[in-house]
Each structure stands twice: as structure tokens, then as C-alpha cells.
N, C-alpha and C positions, 0 to 999 in steps of 0.2 A: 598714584593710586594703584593698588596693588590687585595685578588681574584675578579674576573667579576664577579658581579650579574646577576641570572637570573630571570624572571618571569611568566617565564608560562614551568612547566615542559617538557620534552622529553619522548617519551616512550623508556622504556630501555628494550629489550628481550634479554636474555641470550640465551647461547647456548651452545653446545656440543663442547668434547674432547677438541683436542691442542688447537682450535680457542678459546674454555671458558676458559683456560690457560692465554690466549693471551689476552683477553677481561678484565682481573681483572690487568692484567700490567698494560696495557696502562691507564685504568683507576686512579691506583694508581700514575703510574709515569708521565703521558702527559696530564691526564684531571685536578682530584683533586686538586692539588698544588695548579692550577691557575685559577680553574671557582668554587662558590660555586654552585655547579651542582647540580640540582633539575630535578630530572626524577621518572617517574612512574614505577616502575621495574615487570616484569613478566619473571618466569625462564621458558623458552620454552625448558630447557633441556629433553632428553627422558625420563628421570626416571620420572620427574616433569608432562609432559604429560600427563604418562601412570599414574600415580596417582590422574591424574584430568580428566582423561579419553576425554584428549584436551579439556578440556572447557578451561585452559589457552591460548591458541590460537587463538578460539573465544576472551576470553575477553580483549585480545593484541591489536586484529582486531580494538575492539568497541572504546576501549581506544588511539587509533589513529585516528578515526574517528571524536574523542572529541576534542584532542591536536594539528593533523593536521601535526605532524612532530615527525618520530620516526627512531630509530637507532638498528638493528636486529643484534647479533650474528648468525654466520653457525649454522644448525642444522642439526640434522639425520633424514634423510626419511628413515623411516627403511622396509628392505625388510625378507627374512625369516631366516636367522645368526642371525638378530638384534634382530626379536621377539623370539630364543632364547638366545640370549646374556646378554639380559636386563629383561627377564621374563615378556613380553610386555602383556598384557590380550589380545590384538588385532594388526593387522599390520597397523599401523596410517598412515595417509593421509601423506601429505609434509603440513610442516605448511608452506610455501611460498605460496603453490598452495590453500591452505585457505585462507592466507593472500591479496592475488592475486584479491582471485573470490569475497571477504566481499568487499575489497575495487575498483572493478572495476578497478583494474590499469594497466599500462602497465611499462614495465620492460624497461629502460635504460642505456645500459653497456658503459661504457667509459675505453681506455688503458690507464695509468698513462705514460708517457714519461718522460725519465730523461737522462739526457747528461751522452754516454758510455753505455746507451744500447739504440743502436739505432732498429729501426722497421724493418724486412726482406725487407720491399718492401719499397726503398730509398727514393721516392719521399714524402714519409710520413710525414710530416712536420709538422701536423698539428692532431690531436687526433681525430677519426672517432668517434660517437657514435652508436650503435645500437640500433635503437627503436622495442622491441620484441612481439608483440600480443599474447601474453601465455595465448591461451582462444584456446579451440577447436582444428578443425582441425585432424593432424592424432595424435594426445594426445587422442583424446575422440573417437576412430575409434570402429568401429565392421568389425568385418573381418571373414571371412568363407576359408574353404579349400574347394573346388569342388572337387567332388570325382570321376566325370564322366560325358558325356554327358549331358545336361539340357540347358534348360534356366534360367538365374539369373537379378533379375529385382528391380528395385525401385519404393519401393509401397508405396502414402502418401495417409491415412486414415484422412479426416477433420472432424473435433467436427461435424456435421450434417451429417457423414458416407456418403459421397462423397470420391471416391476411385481414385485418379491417380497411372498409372501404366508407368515408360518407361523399356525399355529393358537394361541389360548393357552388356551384350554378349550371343550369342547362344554358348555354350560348344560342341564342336567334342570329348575330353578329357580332366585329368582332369586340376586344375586350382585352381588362388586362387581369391577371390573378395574382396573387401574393402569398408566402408560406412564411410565418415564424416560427417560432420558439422557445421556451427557456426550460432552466432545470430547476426541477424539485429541491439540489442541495444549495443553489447559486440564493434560489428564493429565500430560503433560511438562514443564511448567511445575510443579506437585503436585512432582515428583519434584526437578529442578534447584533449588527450593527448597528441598526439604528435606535432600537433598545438601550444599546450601553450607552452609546453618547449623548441619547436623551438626560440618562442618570446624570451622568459624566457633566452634560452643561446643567444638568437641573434645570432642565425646558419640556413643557408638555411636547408630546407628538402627536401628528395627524399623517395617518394613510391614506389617500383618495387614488382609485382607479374608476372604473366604469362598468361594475360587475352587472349592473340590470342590461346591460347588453350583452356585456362577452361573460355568458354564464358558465363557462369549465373555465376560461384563459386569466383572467384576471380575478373569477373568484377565486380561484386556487392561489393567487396572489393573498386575495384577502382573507381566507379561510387559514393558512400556511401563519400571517400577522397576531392572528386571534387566538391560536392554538399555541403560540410562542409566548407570549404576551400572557395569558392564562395558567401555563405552567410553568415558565422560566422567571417572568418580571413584573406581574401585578401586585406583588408585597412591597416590592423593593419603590415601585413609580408608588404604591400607597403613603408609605414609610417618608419616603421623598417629596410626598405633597404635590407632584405631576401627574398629571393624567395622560393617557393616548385615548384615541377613538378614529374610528372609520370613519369617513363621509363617499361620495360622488365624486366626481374628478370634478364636473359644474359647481356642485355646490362650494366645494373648498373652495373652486375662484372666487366665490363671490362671497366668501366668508373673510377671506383673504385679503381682497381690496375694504371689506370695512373695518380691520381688526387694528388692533397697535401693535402689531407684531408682535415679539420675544416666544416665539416656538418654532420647530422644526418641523418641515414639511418632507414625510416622506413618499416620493415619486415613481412610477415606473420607468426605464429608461429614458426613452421619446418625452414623456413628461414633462422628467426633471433636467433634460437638456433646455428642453422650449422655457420651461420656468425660471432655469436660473438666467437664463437670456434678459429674460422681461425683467429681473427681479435686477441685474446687476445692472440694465439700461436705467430703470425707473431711479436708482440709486446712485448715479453717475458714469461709471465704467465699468469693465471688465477689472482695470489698474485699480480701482477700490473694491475688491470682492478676495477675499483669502480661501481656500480650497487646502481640506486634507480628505484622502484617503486612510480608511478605517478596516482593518479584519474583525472577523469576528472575538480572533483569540487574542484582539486591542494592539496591533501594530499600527505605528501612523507615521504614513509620509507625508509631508506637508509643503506646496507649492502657490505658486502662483496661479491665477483663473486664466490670466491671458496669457497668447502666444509670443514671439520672440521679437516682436515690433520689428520686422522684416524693415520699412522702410525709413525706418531713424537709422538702422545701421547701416543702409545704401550711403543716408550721407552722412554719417559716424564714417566711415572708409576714406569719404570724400575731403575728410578734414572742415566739413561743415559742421555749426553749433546745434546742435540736438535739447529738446526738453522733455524728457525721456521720464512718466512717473515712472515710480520703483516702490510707490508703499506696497503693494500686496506680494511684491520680491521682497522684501522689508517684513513685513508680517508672515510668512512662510518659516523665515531664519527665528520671529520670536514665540512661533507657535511650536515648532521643534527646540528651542531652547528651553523653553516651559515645562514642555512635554519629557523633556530630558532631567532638567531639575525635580522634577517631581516623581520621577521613575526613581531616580538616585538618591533622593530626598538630600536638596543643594536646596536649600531658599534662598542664596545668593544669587542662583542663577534662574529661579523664576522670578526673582523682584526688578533684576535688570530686564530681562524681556517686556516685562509691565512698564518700566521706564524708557524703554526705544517706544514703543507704542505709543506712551505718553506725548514724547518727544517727536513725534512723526505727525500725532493730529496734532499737538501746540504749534509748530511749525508751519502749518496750515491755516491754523485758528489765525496766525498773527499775520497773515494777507500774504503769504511768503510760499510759494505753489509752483507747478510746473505749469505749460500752455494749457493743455487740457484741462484742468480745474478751474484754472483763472476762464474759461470758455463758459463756465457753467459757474462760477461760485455768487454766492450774493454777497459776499464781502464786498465791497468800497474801496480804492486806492491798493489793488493788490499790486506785489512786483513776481512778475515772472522769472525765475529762476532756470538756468538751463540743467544738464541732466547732475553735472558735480557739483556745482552748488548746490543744487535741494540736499543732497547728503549731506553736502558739508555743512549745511545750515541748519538740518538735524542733531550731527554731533555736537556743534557748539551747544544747542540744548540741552540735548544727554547729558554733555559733561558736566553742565550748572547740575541737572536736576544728582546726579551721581553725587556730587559734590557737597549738595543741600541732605542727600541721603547717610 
């Protein structure tokens, strides 16, 4: 079979433990075969990092900036185990949350649904996305303990030493206070992302924050949506036959749990953390939820939702058998292939993406799964698979379905 050409490479970041396991499989056994893959590689692993004292991260960033479409392995955000686990010189950032803030993007989690494991909440039909503002908010907070009586006040000092002061509580005892933030351009960006890829999937949107309480903080969220939407994208969602509309951050939950899903939910940070949480529990895992990052001026990295399965590769080391999922590693590689083929205009190379996908839920459909699924599936007589066999029982697919094509 005669591999897909490509022409304009991918960015490829590597990444840590069982997931950079996982990421040299698929590569070998589901990509190579059959695309002569041309990507730009950067190992974002920690040890790699801490030796480049993350200028690889940066240069992943810039390098996506240039290509416009990239594909990330889970990494370690390491906390104080890691710097000393790994002999770290310093306790490094997240490279997503670099990744994030170079590219202006906003974070899109989708569940992966597959017949035999159905969603908790029945009516589910159809795949929710969540649109995540991972800018600000209470991520960037200062926060105080009150230790006693006082006054605690919000004090803005402007470049010309002009002083506003309001009050946010007189203290009788003690107490704690809290300070956030966001910015007017980060907000804008929030929105123009999730604008285009509304288009983009041809899926209504919904904004929901909590404006009849936080009347400047999150209406300016919602005022910032309307005023976007009004003059950059109401012909185009018209033209398209999708709608957007505002609600209540309450009401959307409860619009949400009655709905059959198929639209995009966009969230404020805190939000659309806790959301996608619920959304990818209720829908199985994290290992079934695909996540890309989006700019406004349409760059897409595209990863995995979960972290680096830490303890399959304690005993991955130990030369013990692992059942390790890998579809939403799996669907990262065919959402940036996609993304790639269609930038290039390769339909070679987005019809194969559509066939590993295919090939990943049939694979499943046919009782054929990792621990974790089989834990949860309603399928009958499944066989559990360790972590090379599910790929490799993938590609035998792939290759009939390639074959058939």
C-alpha cells in the first residue's frame, strides 16, 4: 500500500512516562505504515525541559505558530516529588499553560462515544463539547487569611497615580479574601475562538456565566461575547443554520442534563475545568475525551485530556503487563492529521484519519478493550487487551478497512 504524502510538516511534542510509551506505538504501528509523516519533533519530556531549562516549550510554542497545526504528548507539570524525582534545577511551569498563554488559545474537550458504553445521563446522544477560558480567574488569584477585625478593600493605582479604592468587607473576625482577574484582550480571544470552531464543527453555542451576581466581572465576560458575535459572526452562525445564546451558569446545568447534546458549551475557567470533569466522568474517562487547543487566528494543537498514567509506567519499568487506553492519544494524532489534510487540501490524508477513528471505536464495538472499558462497558463476553495489543488490534482493522477503501 502506497504511503500518504505530506507537505507541510506537524509539530510533534513528546511527552512523559506511560503516555511517551504509548506515543512511540501508535506511531510505529497506526501512523508510519501508512503516511510518510513529516513533523517537526520537540521532546517536551521533563528530563528534556530541565536540560533546556524549557526553552524547548517555548520553541514548540513558536514552531506551531509557523505550521499552524500540532500534535502534543501528556506531560509532567511537576510539583515538589518531581523536582526531586527527576533532579529538576527548578519547579517548571505546565507546558500546556505556556503553551496556552504563546498561543492565545482556548481549550476544547470533546467525549469520544462508542456503542456499549453509553453516557450516565441517557439522553446523551449526541457529544457535548466544552469550550474552556484557561486564562485567569481564580488560576491567577491572591488570597489573604484575615486574622482579625479590619477593613479589606480593592485598591487600583493608574499609571498617572490616580487611586480607586471600594471596600469588600468590614471584618468583626477573622476571615479569608480573595483577588482575581482577567484581561479584556484574553476575553476576546475566549470568544473568537469559540466563534470559529462553532462554524468550523457546525454546532450551535452556549455561553453561561453568573452575571446577575458578578455584575462588572463576568458581565464583561458576557457583554465582551454579544458585542463579538453582533459584529464579527451573526451572518456567518445565520448562513450556517447555528445559533449561540447566553444563559445563567444554573440554567445551562439544567438545560444540559435534559438536552441530547451535539453543541458547544462555552465556559469561564473554573467552569469549564469542573465541567469537563463531570462531562468526561459521566461519559466514561478522561482516556475517552479528545482536547485541542484553538487561537483566535485558528492554530490547533491537539492532545490528549489525560495526564501521563503515572502509575502503569511504575510497572511498564517493572517489566509488568500494563492495560494502558490510548484512544484519546489515538485521536489527538487523527485530529492533527485531519487538521493537516485539510489545511493542505490532502483528502488522502483526512479520509485516513476518519478510518483510524473508525477503526479504534470498531475495535471496541467488537468486545476487544483495555481494563478500563471492559470495567464500565455493557458489552457481553469482552476480552481484555493489554496496552500493544489494543493497537495492534486496531491496525489489523485499519488495514482491512484501508484495504476495503
Amino acid at each position: 500500500m502506497e504511503k500518504i504524502q505530506m507537505s507541510t510538516p506537524l509539530v510533534e511534542m513528546d511527552g512523559d512516562e506511560m503516555t511517551r510509551v504509548i506515543w512511540k506505538i501508535i506511531k510505529d504501528e497506526l501512523i508510519c505504515p501508512f503516511i510518510d509523516l513529516k513533523t517537526e519533533y520537540y521532546d517536551l519530556g521533563l528530563k528534556h525541559r530541565n536540560e533546556t531549562d524549557d526553552q524547548v516549550t517555548i520553541d514548540s510554542a513558536n514552531a506551531t505558530k509557523k505550521y499552524g497545526v500540532a500534535v502534543k504528548c501528556a506531560t509532567i507539570t511537576p510539583n515538589a516529588a518531581r523536582v526531586e524525582e527527576y533532579g529538576l534545577k527548578e519547579m517548571w511551569k505546565s507546558p500546556n499553560g505556556t503553551i496556552r498563554a504563546m498561543l492565545d488559545g482556548t481549550v476544547f474537550r470533546t467525549p469520544i462515544h462508542v456503542k456499549g458504553i453509553d453516557p450516565c445521563v441517557k439522553n446523551w446522544k449526541k457529544p457535548i463539547t466544552i469550550a474552556r477560558h484557561a486564562y485567569g480567574d481564580v488560576y491567577k488569584n491572591t488570597e489573604m487569611k484575615i486574622p482579625g477585625p479590619g477593613k479589606a478593600e480593592l485598591v487600583f493605582t493608574a499609571e498617572d497615580g490616580t487611586v480607586t479604592r471600594q471596600t469588600i468587607f468590614d471584618f468583626d473576625c477573622p476571615g479569608v479574601v480573595q483577588g482575581q482577574y482577567n484581561l479584556v484582550p484574553s476575553i476576546r480571544s475566549f470568544a473568537r475562538s469559540s466563534f470559529r470552531f462553532a462554524l468550523e464543527q457546525k454546532k450551535d453555542l452556549w455561553f453561561a456565566t453568573k452575571d446577575t451576581i458578578s455584575k462588572k466581572y463576568d458581565h464583561t465576560f458576557k457583554d465582551i461575547f454579544q458585542e463579538i458575535y453582533d459584529t464579527e459572526f451573526k451572518e456567518q452562525f445565520e448562513k450556517a443554520g447555528i445559533t449561540y445564546f447566553y444563559t445563567l451558569i444554573d440554567d445551562a446545568v439544567a438545560r444540559v442534563m435534559k438536552s441530547e447534546g451535539g453543541f458547544i458549551w462555552a465556559c469561564k475557567n473554573y467552569d469549564g475545568d469542573v465541567m469537563s470533569d463531570m462531562l468526561s466522568s459521566a461519559c466514561g474517562s478522561l482516556a475517552m475525551m479528545t482536547s485541542v487547543l484553538v487561537s483566535p487566528e485558528g492554530i490547533y494543537e491537539y492532545e490528549a485530556a489525560h495526564g501521563t498514567v503515572q502509575r502503569h509506567y511504575y510497572k511498564y519499568l517493572k517489566g509488568e503487563e500494563t492495560s494502558t487506553n490510548s484512544v484519546a492519544t489515538i485521536f489527538a494524532w487523527t485530529g492533527a492529521l485531519r487538521k493537516r489534510g485539510e489545511l493542505d487540501k490532502i483528502p488522502a490524508l483526512q479520509n485516513f484519519a476518519d478510518a483510524l477513528e473508525k477503526a479504534t471505536l470498531e475495535t471496541i464495538e467488537s468486545g476487544h478493550m483495555t481494563k478500563d472499558l471492559a470495567l464500565i462497558t455493557e458489552l457481553e463476553d469482552v476480552t481484555v487487551l493489554n496496552t500493544e495489543q489494543f493497537i495492534k488490534a486496531i491496525r489489523e482493522r485499519l488495514t482491512a478497512l484501508l484495504e476495503q477503501a
